[in-house]
Each structure stands twice: as C-alpha cells, then as structure tokens.
N, C-alpha and C positions, 0 to 999 in steps of 0.2 A: 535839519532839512525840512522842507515847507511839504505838505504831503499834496501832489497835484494827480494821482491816480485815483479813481473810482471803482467801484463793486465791478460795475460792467467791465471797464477796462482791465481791470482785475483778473476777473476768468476768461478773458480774452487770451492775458498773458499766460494765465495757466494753459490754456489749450493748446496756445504754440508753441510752447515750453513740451506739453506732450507730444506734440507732431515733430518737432524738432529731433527731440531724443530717439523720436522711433524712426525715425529716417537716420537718421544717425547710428543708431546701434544695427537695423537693419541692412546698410546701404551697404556697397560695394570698400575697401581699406582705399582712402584716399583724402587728401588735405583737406575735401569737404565736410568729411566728419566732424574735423575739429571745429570748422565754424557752425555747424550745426548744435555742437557740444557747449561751443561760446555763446552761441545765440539763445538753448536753453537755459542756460546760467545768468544771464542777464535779464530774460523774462521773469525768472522766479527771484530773482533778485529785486528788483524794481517792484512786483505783485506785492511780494514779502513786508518789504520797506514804507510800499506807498509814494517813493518817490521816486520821479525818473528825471535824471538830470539832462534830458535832452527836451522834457517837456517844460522845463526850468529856462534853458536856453532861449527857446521861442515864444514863450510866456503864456503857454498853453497848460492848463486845467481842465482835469476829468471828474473832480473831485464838487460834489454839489455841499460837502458839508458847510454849514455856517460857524462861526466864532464870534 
C-alpha cells in the first residue's frame, strides 16, 4: 500500500485514538462504545500503517515524503 499519512496527521490520529478510548471506556454501557472502540482501532491502525484507504479513495496525500 502507498503511504498517504503524515507525522502531523499521524499524531492527529493518535490523539483521537486517545479521546476516543477514553470516552469509551469512561462513557455510560451502550452501542456507542463500540463505535468509539472501532473508531480507535482504525485511527491507530492507519497512524501505525501510514496508510489510509480512504485517503487512497479520494486521492488525498498527507505525506510530504519524496521518492
């Protein structure tokens, strides 16, 4: 996969990754959790990866690296 995430973008995704989890584990038991749970897992996934298949879709680039 083509890496379209950046630094910035990068700990962007970690932060909501953190806000996410903590509204989530903090919040009240209900279906919200889970998307807050999923929405974590995706953030740190894509951060992790460097790629985000939705930034792939629309042909959008965070990434200033050269090749």
């Amino acid at each position: 996969m083509k890496k379209n995430v950046g630094s910035t973008d990068k700990i962007i995704r970690y932060v909501i990754a953190v806000v996410a989890l903590y509204f989530a584990y903090k919040g009240v038991e209900s279906p919200w959790n889970y998307v807050l749970y999923l929405v974590a897992g995706i953030m740190v996934v894509t951060a992790v990866t460097g790629s985000c298949p939705l930034f792939s879709v629309f042909g959008i680039s965070t990434n200033k690296s050269k090749k």
